[in-house]
C-alpha positions in Angstrom: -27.8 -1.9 35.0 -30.6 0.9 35.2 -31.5 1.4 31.5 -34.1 4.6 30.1 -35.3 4.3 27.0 -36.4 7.3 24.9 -37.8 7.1 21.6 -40.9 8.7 19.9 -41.4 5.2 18.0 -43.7 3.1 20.1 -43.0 0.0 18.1 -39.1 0.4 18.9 -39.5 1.1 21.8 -41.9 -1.5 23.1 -39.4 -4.2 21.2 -36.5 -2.7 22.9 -37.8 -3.1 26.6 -39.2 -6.7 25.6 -35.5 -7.4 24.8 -34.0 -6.2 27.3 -36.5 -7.0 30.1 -35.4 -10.9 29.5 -31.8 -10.2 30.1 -30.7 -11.0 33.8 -28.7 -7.6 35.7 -30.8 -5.2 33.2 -34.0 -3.1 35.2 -35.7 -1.0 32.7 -36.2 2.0 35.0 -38.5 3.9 32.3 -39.0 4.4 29.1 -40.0 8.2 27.4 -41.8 9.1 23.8 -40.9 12.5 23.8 -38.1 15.2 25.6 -40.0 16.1 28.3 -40.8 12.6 29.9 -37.4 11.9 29.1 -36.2 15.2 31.4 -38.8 13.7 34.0 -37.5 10.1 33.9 -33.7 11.0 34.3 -34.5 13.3 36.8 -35.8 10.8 39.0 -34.8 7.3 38.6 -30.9 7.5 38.3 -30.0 5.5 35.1 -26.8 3.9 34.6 -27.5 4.0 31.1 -29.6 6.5 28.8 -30.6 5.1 25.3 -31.8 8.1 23.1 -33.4 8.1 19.7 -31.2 10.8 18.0 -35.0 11.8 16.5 -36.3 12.2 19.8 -39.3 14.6 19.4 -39.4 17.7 19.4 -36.0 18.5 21.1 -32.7 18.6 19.6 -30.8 15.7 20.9 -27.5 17.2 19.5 -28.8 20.3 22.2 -29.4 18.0 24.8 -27.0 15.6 25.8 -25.0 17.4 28.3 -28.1 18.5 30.1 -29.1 14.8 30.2 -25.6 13.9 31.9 -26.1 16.7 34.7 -29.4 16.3 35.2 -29.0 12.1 35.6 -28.2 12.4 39.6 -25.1 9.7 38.4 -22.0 11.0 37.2 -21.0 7.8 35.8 -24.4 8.2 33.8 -23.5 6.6 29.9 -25.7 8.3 27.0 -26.7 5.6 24.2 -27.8 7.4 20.6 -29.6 5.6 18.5 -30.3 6.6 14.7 -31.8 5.4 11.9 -28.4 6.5 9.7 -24.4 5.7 10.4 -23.9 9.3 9.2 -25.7 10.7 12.4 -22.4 9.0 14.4 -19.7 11.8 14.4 -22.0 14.3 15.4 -23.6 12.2 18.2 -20.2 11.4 19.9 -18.9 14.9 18.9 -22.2 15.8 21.5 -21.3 14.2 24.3 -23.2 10.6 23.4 -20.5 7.5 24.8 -21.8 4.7 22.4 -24.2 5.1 18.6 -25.8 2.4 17.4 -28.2 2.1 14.1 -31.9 1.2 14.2 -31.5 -2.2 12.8 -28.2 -3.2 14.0 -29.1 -7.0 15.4 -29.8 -7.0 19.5 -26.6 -9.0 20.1 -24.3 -5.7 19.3 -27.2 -3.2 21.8 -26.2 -5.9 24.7 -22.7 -5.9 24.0 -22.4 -2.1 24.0 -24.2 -2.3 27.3 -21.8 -4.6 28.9 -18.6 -3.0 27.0 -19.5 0.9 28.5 -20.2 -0.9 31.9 -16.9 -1.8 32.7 -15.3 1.8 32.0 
Protein backbone atom coordinates (compact mmCIF):
# COMPACT_ATOMS: atom_id res chain seq x y z
CA UNK A 1 0.00 0.00 0.00
CA UNK A 2 1.40 3.53 -1.15
CA UNK A 3 0.20 5.85 1.73
CA UNK A 4 0.57 10.19 1.60
CA UNK A 5 0.23 11.79 4.44
CA UNK A 6 -0.89 15.46 4.67
CA UNK A 7 -1.17 17.40 7.65
CA UNK A 8 -0.05 20.88 8.76
CA UNK A 9 0.79 19.32 12.42
CA UNK A 10 4.33 18.21 12.34
CA UNK A 11 4.03 16.28 15.53
CA UNK A 12 1.00 14.13 13.95
CA UNK A 13 2.41 13.78 11.21
CA UNK A 14 5.87 12.62 12.11
CA UNK A 15 3.97 10.03 14.69
CA UNK A 16 1.85 8.89 11.90
CA UNK A 17 4.70 7.89 9.46
CA UNK A 18 6.71 6.38 12.57
CA UNK A 19 3.61 4.09 12.84
CA UNK A 20 3.10 3.22 9.83
CA UNK A 21 6.72 2.90 8.58
CA UNK A 22 6.92 -0.40 11.10
CA UNK A 23 4.01 -2.06 9.42
CA UNK A 24 5.04 -4.72 6.76
CA UNK A 25 3.10 -4.00 2.89
CA UNK A 26 2.83 -0.05 3.96
CA UNK A 27 5.60 2.48 1.78
CA UNK A 28 5.09 5.95 2.94
CA UNK A 29 5.51 7.50 -0.49
CA UNK A 30 5.37 11.23 1.08
CA UNK A 31 4.18 13.15 3.43
CA UNK A 32 2.87 17.17 2.88
CA UNK A 33 2.36 20.17 5.64
CA UNK A 34 0.45 22.20 3.50
CA UNK A 35 -2.02 22.07 -0.04
CA UNK A 36 0.46 22.68 -2.36
CA UNK A 37 3.09 19.85 -1.51
CA UNK A 38 0.22 17.81 -1.05
CA UNK A 39 -0.96 18.71 -5.06
CA UNK A 40 2.93 18.00 -5.80
CA UNK A 41 3.10 14.69 -3.90
CA UNK A 42 -0.12 13.05 -5.51
CA UNK A 43 0.87 14.28 -8.65
CA UNK A 44 3.82 12.31 -8.72
CA UNK A 45 4.07 9.30 -6.59
CA UNK A 46 0.66 7.41 -7.33
CA UNK A 47 -0.77 6.67 -3.78
CA UNK A 48 -3.04 3.93 -3.16
CA UNK A 49 -4.10 5.73 -0.23
CA UNK A 50 -4.36 9.73 0.61
CA UNK A 51 -4.62 10.51 4.41
CA UNK A 52 -5.75 14.29 4.70
CA UNK A 53 -6.05 16.48 7.72
CA UNK A 54 -9.50 17.92 7.10
CA UNK A 55 -7.51 21.36 8.51
CA UNK A 56 -5.09 20.99 5.93
CA UNK A 57 -3.66 24.65 5.50
CA UNK A 58 -4.67 27.01 3.77
CA UNK A 59 -7.00 25.06 1.28
CA UNK A 60 -10.36 23.95 1.78
CA UNK A 61 -10.33 20.25 1.95
CA UNK A 62 -14.18 20.10 1.58
CA UNK A 63 -12.92 22.04 -2.09
CA UNK A 64 -10.42 19.63 -2.75
CA UNK A 65 -11.16 16.16 -2.64
CA UNK A 66 -12.22 15.43 -6.09
CA UNK A 67 -9.24 17.29 -7.57
CA UNK A 68 -7.11 15.02 -5.37
CA UNK A 69 -8.83 11.82 -6.89
CA UNK A 70 -8.16 13.03 -10.58
CA UNK A 71 -5.05 14.39 -10.13
CA UNK A 72 -3.72 10.87 -8.08
CA UNK A 73 -2.62 9.09 -11.63
CA UNK A 74 -4.76 5.82 -9.82
CA UNK A 75 -8.29 5.61 -10.22
CA UNK A 76 -8.60 3.22 -7.48
CA UNK A 77 -6.90 6.20 -5.37
CA UNK A 78 -8.80 5.97 -1.56
CA UNK A 79 -8.99 9.58 0.20
CA UNK A 80 -8.49 9.17 4.24
CA UNK A 81 -9.91 12.52 6.29
CA UNK A 82 -8.77 12.98 9.33
CA UNK A 83 -10.32 15.55 11.98
CA UNK A 84 -9.92 16.66 15.18
CA UNK A 85 -14.08 16.45 15.64
CA UNK A 86 -16.74 13.34 14.73
CA UNK A 87 -19.02 16.26 13.55
CA UNK A 88 -16.59 17.03 10.58
CA UNK A 89 -17.75 13.20 9.26
CA UNK A 90 -20.87 13.79 7.12
CA UNK A 91 -19.46 16.52 5.40
CA UNK A 92 -16.15 14.69 4.62
CA UNK A 93 -17.87 11.67 3.04
CA UNK A 94 -20.60 13.88 1.59
CA UNK A 95 -17.07 15.39 -0.36
CA UNK A 96 -15.89 12.65 -1.84
CA UNK A 97 -13.53 11.28 1.31
CA UNK A 98 -13.95 6.99 1.43
CA UNK A 99 -12.97 6.54 5.19
CA UNK A 100 -12.89 9.64 8.50
CA UNK A 101 -11.15 8.97 11.28
CA UNK A 102 -10.70 11.37 14.57
CA UNK A 103 -7.33 12.66 15.75
CA UNK A 104 -7.01 10.50 18.67
CA UNK A 105 -8.79 7.44 17.70
CA UNK A 106 -6.13 4.56 18.81
CA UNK A 107 -3.65 3.32 15.73
CA UNK A 108 -5.23 -0.12 15.69
CA UNK A 109 -8.66 1.41 14.07
CA UNK A 110 -6.07 3.80 11.19
CA UNK A 111 -4.56 0.21 10.19
CA UNK A 112 -7.76 -1.46 10.10
CA UNK A 113 -9.37 1.23 7.87
CA UNK A 114 -6.32 0.75 5.67
CA UNK A 115 -6.72 -2.87 5.23
CA UNK A 116 -10.74 -2.71 5.17
CA UNK A 117 -10.71 0.10 1.99
CA UNK A 118 -7.93 -2.23 0.39
CA UNK A 119 -9.93 -4.97 -0.40
CA UNK A 120 -12.86 -2.83 -2.15
Amino acid sequence: MRIVIATGETDLRLAIQLMLSEVPGINIVGSASDCDGLNALVSSTYPDFILIDWSLPPCNIEDSLQDLKTNANNPNVKLIIIARHQRMKDKAIKSGADEFLVIGDPPEKLLETFYKLNKK
